[in-house]
Every structure is written in structure tokens, then in C-alpha cells.
C-alpha positions, 0 to 999 in steps of 0.5 A: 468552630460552630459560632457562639451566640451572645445576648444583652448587647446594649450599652449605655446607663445601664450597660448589658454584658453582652458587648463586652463578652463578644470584645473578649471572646474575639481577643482570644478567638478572632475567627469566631462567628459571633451571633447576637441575640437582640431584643431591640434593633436599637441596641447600641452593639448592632451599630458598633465597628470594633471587636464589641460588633456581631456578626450577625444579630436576630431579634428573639421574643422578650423573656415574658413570652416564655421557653417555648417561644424562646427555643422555636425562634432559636430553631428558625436561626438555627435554619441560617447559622451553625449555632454551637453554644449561647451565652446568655448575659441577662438575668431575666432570661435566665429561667427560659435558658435553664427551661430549654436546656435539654433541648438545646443539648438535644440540637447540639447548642452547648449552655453551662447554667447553674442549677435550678436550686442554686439559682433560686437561692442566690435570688434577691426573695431567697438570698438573705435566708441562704447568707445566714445559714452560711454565715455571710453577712447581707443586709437585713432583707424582707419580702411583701406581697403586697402594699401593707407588707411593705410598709409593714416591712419598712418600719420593722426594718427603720427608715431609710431602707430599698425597694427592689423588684425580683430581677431588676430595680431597686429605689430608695425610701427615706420615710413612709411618705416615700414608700409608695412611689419606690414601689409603684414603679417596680411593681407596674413592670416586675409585680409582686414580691418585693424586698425590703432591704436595709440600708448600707452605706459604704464602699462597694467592690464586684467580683466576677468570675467562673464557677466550676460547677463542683464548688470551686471557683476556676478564676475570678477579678475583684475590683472596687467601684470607682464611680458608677451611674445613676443604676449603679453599674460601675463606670470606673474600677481597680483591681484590688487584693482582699483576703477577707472578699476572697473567702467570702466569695469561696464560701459562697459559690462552694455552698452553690456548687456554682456553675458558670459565670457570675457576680458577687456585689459586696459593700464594705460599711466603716467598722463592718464586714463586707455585706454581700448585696447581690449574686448576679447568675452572668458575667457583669458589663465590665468584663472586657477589662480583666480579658485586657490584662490577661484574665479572660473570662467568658474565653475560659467560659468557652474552653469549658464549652468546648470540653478543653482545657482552659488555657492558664490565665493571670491573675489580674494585679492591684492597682489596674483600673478601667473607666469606660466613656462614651461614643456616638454610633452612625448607622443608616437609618434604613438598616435599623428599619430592615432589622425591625421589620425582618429581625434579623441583620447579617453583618458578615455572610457565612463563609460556609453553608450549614451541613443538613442534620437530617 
């Protein structure tokens, strides 16, 4: 099997998905050749020695750099491995993905990516709009372009409310006092538009899952948070049963027509629905949880890759909860020195050199 390229390899406060999708393709995959696709030589996963570790890892030039720099650097890799499939896990890389994907088709790298049109509605600018016409309840959400928008914004929608940035970010302004240093921050990194979104209050569930691409969702784990971090990522979770998140989460990748993995963020406020907060267009950090009872998630992702049919997998039962903790990584520092300087770092040699194309 051609090896299988990951991204978003950082664990910490703000965990990426990537470690915890290579832990999951190795439990049904364990011959696998795994590629990481870093960012940054500290990535936590690049000093790992369990199933989370790649094989090897090559610094690729961040999002902003654009499509184009994306695919030429994935070509000088190609030069070293026998890519077949990426995965990618990160949400602001997604566009260049999407850009790049005839090519990658082109050189034999298989990709499932959702549509531009789905992915642009389920955005945080469109994601209020595309929930009203569906009939999902969201929370009340405006866009500014600018200061005197926001604050605009913020008093038609009342005190306390969210700033958040297009991809990531989000802070809280409880008055107008507030306002500026909420989206100072996010505008200095993400720039314009913002959302202003009202508050809610309440418990908060995540369901991830494979969309099919035809409006069907193949499988999917539902879980409430049990605590989170400061970002809030969920630290802690159980699997729970809920008819009424399960509907929801139908309608909403039927009306996308889906394709791939992705998140629904939900929160549940007393006395009201479920409000669906965010659609995120990849797998969340805690994927590695359902694959350990039995609903293996990014392996299903990879049967779809390689045009099989997917094995059956459970259906994650109630009452199964994770919580992740935290350890210290030793490395040399000199390897971190070599990745920086060379982008790259190979863990386990190919047992095979790559067949000349030409």
C-alpha cells in the first residue's frame, strides 16, 4: 500500500487531529507508512514513540503561502516517498487542498474533500444563514468588516456576546468596554470579517463522523464534553444516545451533501434545542477514542480512499468516556535542529525504492 500523509501533528492546549488520526489508522493498518506533514519542528507528534509517531515528517510551507506552494513542495516529497492519499486535518488548510485537488488526482494522491459550496456554507460568515434556511437552530450571528460594525453588531445583538475570526479564535465581550481587545487580537492574525455571535450558555456535545458525499452520513460518535481547555477542545467526554443531536446532524450533512470527515459542535442551553455552534470540515482531536471501541473513523476514511468497502463498525455505546492527560516527549536536541534546517526527518527508512513514473 502507497503511504498516507497526515497534518496537524501538535498536541497540547489546543490539541490538531493529526496524532490521533495516525493512532487510528495504525490500529486497523499496522504496516502502514505514515507521513507527517508538519508545520513546525516542535510539533509534539515528531517526538512521540507510540502508535501517534510518523514514520517520517517533512515541513510543508504554511497555509498563507497558497496552493501552488503547497503542491510543489508535496512533489519534492513525492521525490523521497510513495505518497498515495493525504489527509489533511486542519481547517485553514483546507482551500489549498481543495485548490490543488485535480492535481493531486493527476499524481495518483487520493483526497475526499467536501465541495466548494459545502464548504463555504458550513463557514462561520455563511453557517448562521445556511442553519435558518434549513430549519437548525444557531445562535444569533452577524458579520463586521470593520470596528464600527462590530460594535454595531454587538448592541443590536446585547451584551455579552463572541468575537470570532473566519477560521479560528473566538473571545468573549461582556460590554462595549470589552469590544476592542476581543477583536484586536483575532483581526492582527485572521483580519477581516468577524462574527458576532450571541451568547449561549449550557452543556456542549461534538459529533464526529464520515460524510458520504451523497447526503448520507456512513458512521458517526456523539459525545458530551466533560471538561475542556481554556480553547475549548474537549479534555474529557462520554458517549451519549440522543435522538433529537442525531436528527440534526442528518439534516445537516443531507442539506451539505458532505463528503468526508467532519464535526458538528452543539450546545444544549436549559429549556432549549440543541443550537449547532460549529461545522468543522475534519476529523476532531479525539478521534482515537471511538477507534478504541470499535468505531474506527479515519480507517473508514481510508477504505473510501482506497475504493473498498468498508469494514462494519460498532456503534460506540453510552456511557464509554475518555479523558486525555498529558506527558513529557524526550528528544535529542540536535534532530530538532536537522528538521529545521532540512525540513525533513525520517523515522523508519522505505523498505522499498519508489518505481520511476516517467
Amino acid at each position: 500500500m502507497k503511504a498516507v500523509a497526515v497534518t496537524g501533528l501538535h498536541r497540547g492546549e489546543n490539541p490538531q487531529p493529526g496524532p490521533a488520526v495516525i493512532a487510528s489508522l495504525r490500529r486497523r493498518f499496522p504496516d502502514l507508512r505514515i507521513i507527517g506533514l508538519s508545520y513546525d519542528p516542535m510539533e509534539s507528534s515528531l517526538y512521540g514513540q507510540g502508535a501517534d509517531h510518523p514514520d517520517a515528517a517533512y515541513l510543508i510551507p504554511f497555509p498563507g503561502a497558497g496552493a501552488t506552494a503547497l503542491l510543489e513542495r508535496l512533489d519534492m516529497i513525492r521525490e523521497k516517498e510513495d505518497l498515495g492519499f493525504v489527509i489533511p486535518c486542519l481547517d485553514s488548510e483546507l482551500e489549498n487542498y481543495m485548490a490543488i485537488h485535480p492535481q493531486l488526482l493527476e499524481r495518483g494522491i487520493g483526497c475526499i474533500l467536501p465541495t466548494p459550496n459545502s464548504f463555504k456554507a458550513r463557514g462561520k460568515a455563511d453557517l448562521y444563514d445556511f442553519c435558518r434556511r434549513i430549519g437548525v437552530p444557531v445562535p444569533v450571528t452577524k458579520l463586521a468588516n470593520n470596528p464600527a460594525a462590530v460594535e454595531r453588531c454587538a448592541q443590536e445583538i446585547g451584551y455579552p456576546v463572541y468575537v470570532k475570526g473566519r477560521l479560528y479564535n473566538a473571545n468573549l465581550a461582556r460590554s462595549r468596554a470589552d469590544l476592542a481587545q476581543a477583536y484586536d487580537e483575532i483581526v492582527k492574525v485572521w483580519g477581516w470579517p468577524l462574527m458576532v455571535q450571541e451568547l449561549l450558555s449550557g452543556e456542549e456535545y461534538d459529533v464526529a463522523g464520515v460524510g458520504d458525499g451523497k447526503g448520507r452520513i456512513v458512521k458517526s460518535c456523539t459525545i458530551r464534553k466533560l471538561l475542556r481547555t481554556s480553547h475549548g477542545k474537549g479534555f474529557a467526554g462520554i458517549v451519549v444516545e440522543d435522538p433529537e443531536i442525531d436528527h440534526l446532524s442528518q439534516r445537516i450533512i443531507h442539506e451539505l451533501r458532505w463528503d468526508g470527515p467532519f464535526e458538528l459542535e452543539f450546545l444544549k442551553a436549559p429549556g432549549k434545542p440543541h443550537a449547532l455552534m460549529e461545522i468543522n470540515p475534519r476529523f476532531p482531536a479525539w478521534i482515537d477514542f471511538p477507534s478504541q471501541i470499535g468505531c474506527n473513523l479515519p480507517a473508514l476514511l481510508l477504505d473510501r480512499l482506497l475504493d473498498q468497502e468498508p469494514q462494519p463498525l460498532r456503534t460506540c455505546a453510552a456511557g464509554q468516556m475518555f479523558v486525555r492527560h498529558c506527558v513529557d516527549l524526550v528528544g535529542e536536541f540536535s534532530s530538532f535542529a536537522d528538521m529545521a534546517s532540512s525540513g525533513e526527518r525520517i523515522f523508519k527508512p522505505r523498505s522499498a525504492p519508489i518505481e520511476s513514473t516517467s
